[in-house]
N, C-alpha and C positions, 0 to 999 in steps of 0.2 A: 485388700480393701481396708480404709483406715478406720481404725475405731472412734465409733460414734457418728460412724453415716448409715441410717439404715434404707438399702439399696431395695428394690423390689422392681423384678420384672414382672411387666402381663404382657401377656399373649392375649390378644384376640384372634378367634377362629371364627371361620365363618363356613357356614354348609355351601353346597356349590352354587344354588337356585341365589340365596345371599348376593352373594362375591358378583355372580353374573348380572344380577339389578344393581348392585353398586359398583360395577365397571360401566355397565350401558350407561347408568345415570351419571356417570363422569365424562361420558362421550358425547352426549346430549348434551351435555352441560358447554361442552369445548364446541360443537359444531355449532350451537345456534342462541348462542349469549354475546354480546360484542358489546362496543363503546354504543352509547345514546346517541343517536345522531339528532342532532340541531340545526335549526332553521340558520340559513346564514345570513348573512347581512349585507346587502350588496350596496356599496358607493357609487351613485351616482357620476360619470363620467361626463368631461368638457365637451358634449355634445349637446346637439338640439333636439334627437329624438330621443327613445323611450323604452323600444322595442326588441331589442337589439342585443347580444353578450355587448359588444360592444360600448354599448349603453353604458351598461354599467360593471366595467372593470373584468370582465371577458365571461362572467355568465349571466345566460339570458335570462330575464324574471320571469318568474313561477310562483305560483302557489305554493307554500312553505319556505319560500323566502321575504324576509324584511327589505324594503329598497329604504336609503338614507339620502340627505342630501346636506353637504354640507361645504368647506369652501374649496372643493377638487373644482366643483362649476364654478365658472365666472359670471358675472350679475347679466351680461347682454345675451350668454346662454340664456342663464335662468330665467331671464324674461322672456324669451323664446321657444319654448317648448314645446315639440307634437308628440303625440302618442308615435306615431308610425304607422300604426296597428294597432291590435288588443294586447293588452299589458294586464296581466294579474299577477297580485304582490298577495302577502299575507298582509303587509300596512305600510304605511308611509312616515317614516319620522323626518320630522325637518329642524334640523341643529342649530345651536349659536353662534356657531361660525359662516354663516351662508354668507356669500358677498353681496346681494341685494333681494330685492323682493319674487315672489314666485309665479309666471304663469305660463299655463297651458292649454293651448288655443283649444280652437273647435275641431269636432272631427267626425268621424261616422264610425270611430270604433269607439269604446268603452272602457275604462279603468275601472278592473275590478278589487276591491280590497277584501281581505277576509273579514270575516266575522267577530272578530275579537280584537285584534288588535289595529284595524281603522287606519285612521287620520292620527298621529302626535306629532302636536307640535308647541307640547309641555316647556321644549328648551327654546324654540325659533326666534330668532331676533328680527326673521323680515315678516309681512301677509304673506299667503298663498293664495291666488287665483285658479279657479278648474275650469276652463269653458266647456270642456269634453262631457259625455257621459260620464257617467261613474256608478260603482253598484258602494255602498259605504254605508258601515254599521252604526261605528262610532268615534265619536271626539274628542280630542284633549286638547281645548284652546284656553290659552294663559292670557291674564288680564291685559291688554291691551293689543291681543295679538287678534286679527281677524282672516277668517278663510271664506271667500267667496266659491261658491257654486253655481253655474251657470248654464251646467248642459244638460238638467236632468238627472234621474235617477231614477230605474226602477226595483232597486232594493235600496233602501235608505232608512236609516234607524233600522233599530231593534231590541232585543230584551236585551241586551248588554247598554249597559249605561253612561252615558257621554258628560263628559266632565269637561269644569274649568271653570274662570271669568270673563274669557273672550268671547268671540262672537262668530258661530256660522251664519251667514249670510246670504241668501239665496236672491239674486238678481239675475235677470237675461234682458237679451236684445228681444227676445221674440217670445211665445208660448212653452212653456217646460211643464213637466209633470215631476214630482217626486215622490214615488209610490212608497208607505212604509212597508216593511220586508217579513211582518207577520211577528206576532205576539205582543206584550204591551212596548211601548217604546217613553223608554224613562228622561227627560234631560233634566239633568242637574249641572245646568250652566248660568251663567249670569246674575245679578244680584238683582233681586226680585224689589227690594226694598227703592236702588234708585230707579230702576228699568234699564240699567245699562247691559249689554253683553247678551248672552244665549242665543236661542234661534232667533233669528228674524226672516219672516216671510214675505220677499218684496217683493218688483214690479214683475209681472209677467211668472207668474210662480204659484204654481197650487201645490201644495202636498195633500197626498191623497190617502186617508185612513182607514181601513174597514176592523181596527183593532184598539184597545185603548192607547190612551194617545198623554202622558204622565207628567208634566213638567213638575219638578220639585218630588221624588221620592228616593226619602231616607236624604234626602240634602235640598239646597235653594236652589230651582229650576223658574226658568225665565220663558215666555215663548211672547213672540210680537208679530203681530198683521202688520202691513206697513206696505200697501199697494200689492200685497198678493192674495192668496185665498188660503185658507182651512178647512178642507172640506172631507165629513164623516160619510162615511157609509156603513158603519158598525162598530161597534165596543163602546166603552164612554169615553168621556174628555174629563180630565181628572185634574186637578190643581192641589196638589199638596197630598200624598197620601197617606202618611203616617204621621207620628208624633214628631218627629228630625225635620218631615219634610214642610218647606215651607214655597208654597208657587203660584206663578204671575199667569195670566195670559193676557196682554194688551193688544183691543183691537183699533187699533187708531187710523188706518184706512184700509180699506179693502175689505175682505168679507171673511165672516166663519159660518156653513155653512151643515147643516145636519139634518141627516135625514130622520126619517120617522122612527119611532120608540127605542130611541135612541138620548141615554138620560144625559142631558146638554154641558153641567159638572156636578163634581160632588167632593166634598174636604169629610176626610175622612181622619180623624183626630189631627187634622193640622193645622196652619193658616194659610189659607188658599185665595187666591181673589181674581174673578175675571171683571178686568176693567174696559169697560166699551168705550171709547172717546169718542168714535165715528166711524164711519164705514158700518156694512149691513151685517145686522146678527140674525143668522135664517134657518130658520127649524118645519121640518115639516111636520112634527108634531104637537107644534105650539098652536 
C-alpha cells in the first residue's frame, strides 16, 4: 500500500430478517416500477372520417390520447370531415401548418374531449368548425382565430379555465342545448374592453347553467348574447371575480334568462359590467 493513502475497509452485515426485506424490496422494486407512460399524440390522417386507426396514423382515438391536426390533411379533407362514430380524445390541438380551414359535419354520434386538455388551437392558422355533438371542457382560441360550435353539447365548460383572444362561437341551423358540466365555469377569453372575441351565444343556442357561470376570473373574460339564450337554473352569474379579473356580459339580442333566488351578478373586488343593449333580461325573482 503506498504511503500516505489511508485505506479503510467496512463491512456491512446484515441479520437475515434485514438482507431478506432488502432483497424483497429490490424485487419489488424490479417487478413493478417501469418507464411513465404517456399520452401519445396521434396525427391526423388524409382521410374524411375520424374513427378509425386509420384515422389517424394506424391507432384508433382513445381517452388518454391527444389527436393533432396539421398539414398530413389536405384542406378539401379538412373541410370534409365525419366522425364515423364516437370519437374520444383527451383534446384536439390544431397547428400552424394546416392547409385550410376545419370542419365537421353533423352526426348522431359525439366527440368527446377530456377534461383538461379540450380544444387548442393556441398555434392554428385556419377556423374550426364542429357541427357534431361534442362533450368539451375547455378552450384555447388565439386572437383572430374563431371555433364555431353547432351541434350541442351536453358537457361544456367547466372548472378548468378556457383561455385566449379568439372567439368560441356557438351557432346552428336548428335548436341546440349546451349544458354546462358542473362546478363554476370560468372564461377568460376575449377583450372585455372592446367586446371583441370570447364566448358568443348565437342563433338557435341556449347554454344551460345550474352552476356559477364566471366570465373574467383572475383574467379578462368576455361573454355575448347575440340571438341565442343564457339561461340559469342555479349558482350565480358572475362578472369579474377577483382583483386580476375584469368581465363583460353583453346582451344585445336574445335573452338571459334566471330563475328564482338566484343573485342575477355580482363584481367581487373587480371591474365587472353587464351591458344590456337589447334582447330580454328575465329573472324570476325580480
Amino acid at each position: 500500500m503506498p504511503d500516505g493513502v489511508n485505506f479503510k475497509r467496512r463491512l456491512f452485515l446484515f441479520d437475515k430478517p434485514s438482507l431478506a426485506l432488502v432483497v424483497a424490496g429490490l424485487v419489488a422494486g424490479s417487478m413493478f416500477s417501469g418507464p411513465t407512460v404517456r399520452a401519445a399524440i396521434l396525427t391526423k390522417a388524409n382521410t374524411t372520417t375520424m374513427n378509425v386507426a386509420g384515422d389517424w396514423g394506424g391507432t384508433a382515438p382513445a381517452a388518454g390520447n391527444t389527436g393533432q391536426l396539421d398539414a398530413t390533411i389536405s384542406a378539401p379533407n379538412a373541410a370534409a370531415l365525419t366522425l364515423g362514430g364516437a370519437v374520444a380524445l383527451d383534446g384536439l390541438t390544431f397547428l400552424g401548418t394546416m392547409n385550410g380551414p376545419v370542419t365537421v359535419a353533423t352526426s348522431a354520434s359525439t366527440l368527446t374531449l377530456g377534461t383538461s386538455a379540450g380544444i387548442n388551437m393556441s398555434a392554428a392558422n385556419f377556423d374550426v368548425t364542429l357541427n357534431c355533438p361534442v362533450s368539451v371542457q375547455t378552450f384555447n382560441v388565439p386572437v383572430g382565430r374563431t371555433i364555431t360550435l353547432g351541434g350541442g353539447s351536453s358537457a361544456f365548460l367547466s372548472a378548468n379555465i378556457s383561455s385566449g383572444l379568439g372567439t368560441v362561437q356557438l351557432t346552428a341551423a336548428s335548436a341546440k342545448t349546451f349544458t354546462t358540466s358542473g362546478g363554476t365555469q370560468p372564461v377568460n377569453m376575449g377583450t372585455p374592453s372592446t367586446g371583441t372575441g370570447g364566448l358568443v351565444i348565437g342563433n338557435n343556442c341556449t347554454v344551460n347553467g345550474s352552476t356559477s357561470f364566471e366570465p373574467g376570473t383572475g383574467g379578462n373574460g368576455l361573454v355575448t348574447i347575440n340571438g341565442g339564450t343564457l339561461n340559469f337554473t342555479g349558482g350565480n352569474l358572475v362578472a369579474g371575480r377577483n382583483a386580476t379579473g375584469n368581465g363583460r356580459l353583453i346582451l344585445a339580442n336574445g335573452a338571459i334568462t334566471v330563475g328564482a333566488n338566484i343573485p342575477i351578478i355580482g363584481f367581487q373586488n373587480a371591474t365587472g359590467e353587464l351591458d344590456v343593449q337589447g334582447g330580454l333580461f328575465s329573472s324570476a325573482g325580480a
